[in-house]
N, C-alpha and C positions, 0 to 999 in steps of 0.2 A: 420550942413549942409555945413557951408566952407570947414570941414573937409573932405565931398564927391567930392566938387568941385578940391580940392586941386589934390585928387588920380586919379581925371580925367584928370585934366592939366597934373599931371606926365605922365601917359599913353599917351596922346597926343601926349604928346616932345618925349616921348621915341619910338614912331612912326618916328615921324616924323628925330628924328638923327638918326634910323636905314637910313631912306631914304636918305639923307643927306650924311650917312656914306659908303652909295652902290653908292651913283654918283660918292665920291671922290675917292671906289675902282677901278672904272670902269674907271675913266681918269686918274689913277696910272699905272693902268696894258696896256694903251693905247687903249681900249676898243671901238670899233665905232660901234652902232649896224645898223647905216646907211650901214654900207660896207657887215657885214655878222651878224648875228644873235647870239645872246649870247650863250655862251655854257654851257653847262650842270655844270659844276664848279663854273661858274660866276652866276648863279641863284641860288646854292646850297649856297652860300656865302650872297647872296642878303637875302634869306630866311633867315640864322643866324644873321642877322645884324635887320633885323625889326620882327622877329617872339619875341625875348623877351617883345616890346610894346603893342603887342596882347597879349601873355598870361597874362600882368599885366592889361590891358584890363576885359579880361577876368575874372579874378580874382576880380578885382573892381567891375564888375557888379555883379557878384556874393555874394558879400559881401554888396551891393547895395540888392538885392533882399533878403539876408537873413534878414536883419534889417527892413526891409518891414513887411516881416511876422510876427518879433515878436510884432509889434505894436497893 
């Protein structure tokens, strides 16, 4: 069981530094979405930064419900 908790925590974090990693794009690149609305690059970017903590998500739970079954 630590062992499931462990791949949750990872998935977590690796949410959360995509998020993390997309605020400190967005005050690199000078980014105000108060002034105008993000654009199509900057959300494409945003996506690549936190989509790999969902697919290990993902992956986790799945691996979570196959060990389920075999019980």
């Amino acid at each position: 069981m630590p062992n499931s908790r462990k791949g949750l925590v990872v998935a977590l974090a690796m949410i959360a530094g995509g998020v993390l990693a997309f605020f400190v794009f967005l005050f690199l690149t000078g980014a105000d979405p108060d002034v105008r609305p993000l654009s199509l690059f900057q959300w494409i970017v945003g996506g690549m930064l936190i989509a790999p903590g969902f697919g290990y998500l993902i992956r986790w739970r799945r691996l979570q419900d196959s060990q389920r079954s075999n019980r």
